[in-house]
C-alpha positions in Angstrom: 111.0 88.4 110.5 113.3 85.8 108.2 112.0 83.0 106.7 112.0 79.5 108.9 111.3 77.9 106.1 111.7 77.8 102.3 109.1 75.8 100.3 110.9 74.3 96.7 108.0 72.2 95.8 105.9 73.2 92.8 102.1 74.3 92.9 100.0 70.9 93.4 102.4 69.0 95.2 99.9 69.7 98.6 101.3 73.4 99.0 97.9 74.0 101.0 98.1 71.3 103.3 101.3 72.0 103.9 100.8 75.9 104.8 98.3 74.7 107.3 100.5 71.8 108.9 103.4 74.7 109.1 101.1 77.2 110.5 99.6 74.9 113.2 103.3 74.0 113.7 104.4 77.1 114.7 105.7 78.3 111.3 102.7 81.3 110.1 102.1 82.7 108.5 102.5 80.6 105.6 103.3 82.5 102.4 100.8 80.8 99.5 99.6 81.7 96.4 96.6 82.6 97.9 98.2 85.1 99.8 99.0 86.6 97.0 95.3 87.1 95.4 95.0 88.6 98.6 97.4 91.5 98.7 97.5 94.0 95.2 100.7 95.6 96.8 102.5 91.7 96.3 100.6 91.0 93.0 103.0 94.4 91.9 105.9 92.9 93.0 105.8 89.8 91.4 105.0 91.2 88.5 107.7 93.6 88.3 110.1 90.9 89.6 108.9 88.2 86.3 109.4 91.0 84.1 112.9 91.7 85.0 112.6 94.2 88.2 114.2 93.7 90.9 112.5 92.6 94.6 113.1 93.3 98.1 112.5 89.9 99.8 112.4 91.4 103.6 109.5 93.7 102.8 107.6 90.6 100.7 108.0 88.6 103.5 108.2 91.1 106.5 105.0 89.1 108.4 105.6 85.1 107.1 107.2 82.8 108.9 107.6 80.1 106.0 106.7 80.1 102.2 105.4 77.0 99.8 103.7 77.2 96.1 104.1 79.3 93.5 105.3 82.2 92.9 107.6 82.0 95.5 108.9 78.4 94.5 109.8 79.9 91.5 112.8 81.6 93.5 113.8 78.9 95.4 117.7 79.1 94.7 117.5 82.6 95.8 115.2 82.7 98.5 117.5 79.4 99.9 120.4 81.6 99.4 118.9 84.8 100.7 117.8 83.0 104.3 120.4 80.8 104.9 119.3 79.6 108.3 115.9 78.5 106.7 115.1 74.7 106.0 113.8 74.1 102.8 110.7 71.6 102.0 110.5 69.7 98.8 107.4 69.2 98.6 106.3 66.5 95.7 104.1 63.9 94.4 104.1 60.8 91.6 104.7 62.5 88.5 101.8 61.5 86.5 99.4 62.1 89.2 101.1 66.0 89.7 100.6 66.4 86.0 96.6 65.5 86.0 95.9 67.4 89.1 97.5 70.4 87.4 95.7 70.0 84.1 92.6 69.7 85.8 92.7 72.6 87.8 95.1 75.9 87.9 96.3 75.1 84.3 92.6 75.8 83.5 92.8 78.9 85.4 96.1 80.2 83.9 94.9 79.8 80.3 91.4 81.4 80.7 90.8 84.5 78.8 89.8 87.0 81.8 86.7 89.5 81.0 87.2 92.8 80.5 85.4 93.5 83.9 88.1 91.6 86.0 90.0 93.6 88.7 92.6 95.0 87.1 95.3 93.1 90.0 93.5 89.6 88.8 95.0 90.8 85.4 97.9 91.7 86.3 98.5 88.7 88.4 97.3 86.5 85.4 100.1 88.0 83.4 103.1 87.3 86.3 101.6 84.2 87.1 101.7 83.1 83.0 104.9 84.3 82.6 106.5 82.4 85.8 104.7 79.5 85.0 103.6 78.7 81.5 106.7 80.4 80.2 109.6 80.5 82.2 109.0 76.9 84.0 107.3 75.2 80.9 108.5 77.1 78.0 104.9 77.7 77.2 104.5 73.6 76.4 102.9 72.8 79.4 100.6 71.0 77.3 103.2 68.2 75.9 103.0 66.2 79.0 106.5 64.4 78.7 107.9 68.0 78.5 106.0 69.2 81.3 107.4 66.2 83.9 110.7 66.6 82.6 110.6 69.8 84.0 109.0 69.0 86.9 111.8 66.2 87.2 114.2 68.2 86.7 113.2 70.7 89.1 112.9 68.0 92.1 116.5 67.1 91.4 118.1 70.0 91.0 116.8 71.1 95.0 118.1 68.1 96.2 121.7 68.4 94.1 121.9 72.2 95.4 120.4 72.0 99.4 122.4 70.3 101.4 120.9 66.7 103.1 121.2 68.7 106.7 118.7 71.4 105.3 116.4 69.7 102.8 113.1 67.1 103.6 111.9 66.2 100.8 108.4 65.6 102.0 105.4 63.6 100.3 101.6 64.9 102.4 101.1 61.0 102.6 103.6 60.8 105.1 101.8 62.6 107.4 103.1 64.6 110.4 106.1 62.8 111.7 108.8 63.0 109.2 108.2 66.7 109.0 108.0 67.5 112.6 111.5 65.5 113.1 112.8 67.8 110.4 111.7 71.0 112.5 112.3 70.2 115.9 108.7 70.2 117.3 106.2 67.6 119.0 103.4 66.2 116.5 100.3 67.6 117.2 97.5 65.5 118.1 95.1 65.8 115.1 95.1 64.5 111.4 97.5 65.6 108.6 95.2 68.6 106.8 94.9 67.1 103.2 93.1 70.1 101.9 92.2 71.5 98.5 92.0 68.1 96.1 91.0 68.5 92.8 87.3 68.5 92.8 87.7 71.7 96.2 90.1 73.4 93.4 87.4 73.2 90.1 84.3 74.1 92.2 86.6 77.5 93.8 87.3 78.5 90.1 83.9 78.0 89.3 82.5 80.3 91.9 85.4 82.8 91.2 84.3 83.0 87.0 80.6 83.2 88.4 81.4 86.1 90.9 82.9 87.7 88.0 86.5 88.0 89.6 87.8 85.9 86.6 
């Protein structure tokens, strides 16, 4: 199946509550990082694909519906390009409050040392996922905070310079269900907004993963 829709909004911008409103929307699967960890075949082909391979989007997305978060924001331009009849979501968030949530939590994750024991796909997706991130998106300075928003600035504009008004919501989780359900075409469902995996979810998951002894 093609892609509905075309998630442009970086990791901690409420890419999880998201995948959960699209999916009980009609839109899943939802194509997440996590779905990723999940799948050694896909960990492959990112890696290959930060390293300078090539990809085959149809066969990474053959069963999703829609796609928010890293890696796959990464690729926005070309997934846009790729699916033209897909909407694209900018997903975002105040800039100083995007910046903690991400030092707190997967920035941790992405510059841990793994153990020798770790699965050797949690390596290699450490490697794609440092390489995307911390280098190709940050320049490795995540660290120097006014740097790191001026990418993340940067990024936000440049989606809603490139996507056409017609195609592009550019959507803050606060807002809830109805300005994203106007944007697809379909009734709001009644239950809450899912506001899922805030910061303290996100430290006590990567706790429990370096315990396990996945990390």
């Amino acid at each position: 199946m093609a892609l509905k829709v075309v998630g442009a909004g970086l990791g901690r911008t409420g890419t999880l509550s998201l995948k959960n409103a699209l999916e009980k929307l009609g839109f899943g699967p939802c194509y997440h990082m996590f779905e990723v960890i999940e799948r050694p075949d896909h960990i492959q082909m990112w890696h290959r694909l930060a390293f300078g391979g090539s990809i085959d989007w149809d066969v990474l997305f053959r069963d999703f519906q829609s796609t928010v978060d890293w890696p796959a924001a990464h690729y926005w331009r070309e997934l846009a390009g790729h699916y033209p009849d897909a909407k694209v979501l900018l997903s975002l968030r105040d800039p100083e409050s995007w910046y903690k949530s991400v030092t707190d939590t997967i920035y941790q994750g992405m510059k841990m040392q793994l153990r020798e024991s770790a699965p050797p796909a949690r390596r290699t997706q450490g490697e794609m996922v440092r390489k995307l991130v911390l280098e190709d998106t940050f320049s490795g300075r995540f660290e120097d905070k006014a740097h790191a928003i001026e990418v993340y600035n940067r990024h936000n504009d440049a989606v809603r310079r490139t996507i056409p008004p017609d195609r592009l919501l550019v959507f803050d989780a606060k807002q809830g269900w109805e300005p994203l359900c106007r944007f697809l075409g379909v009734p709001i469902p009644p239950e809450p907004f899912p506001h899922l995996n805030d910061t303290a979810t996100m430290q006590a998951m990567m706790k429990q993963m370096r315990e396990s002894g996945r990390v």
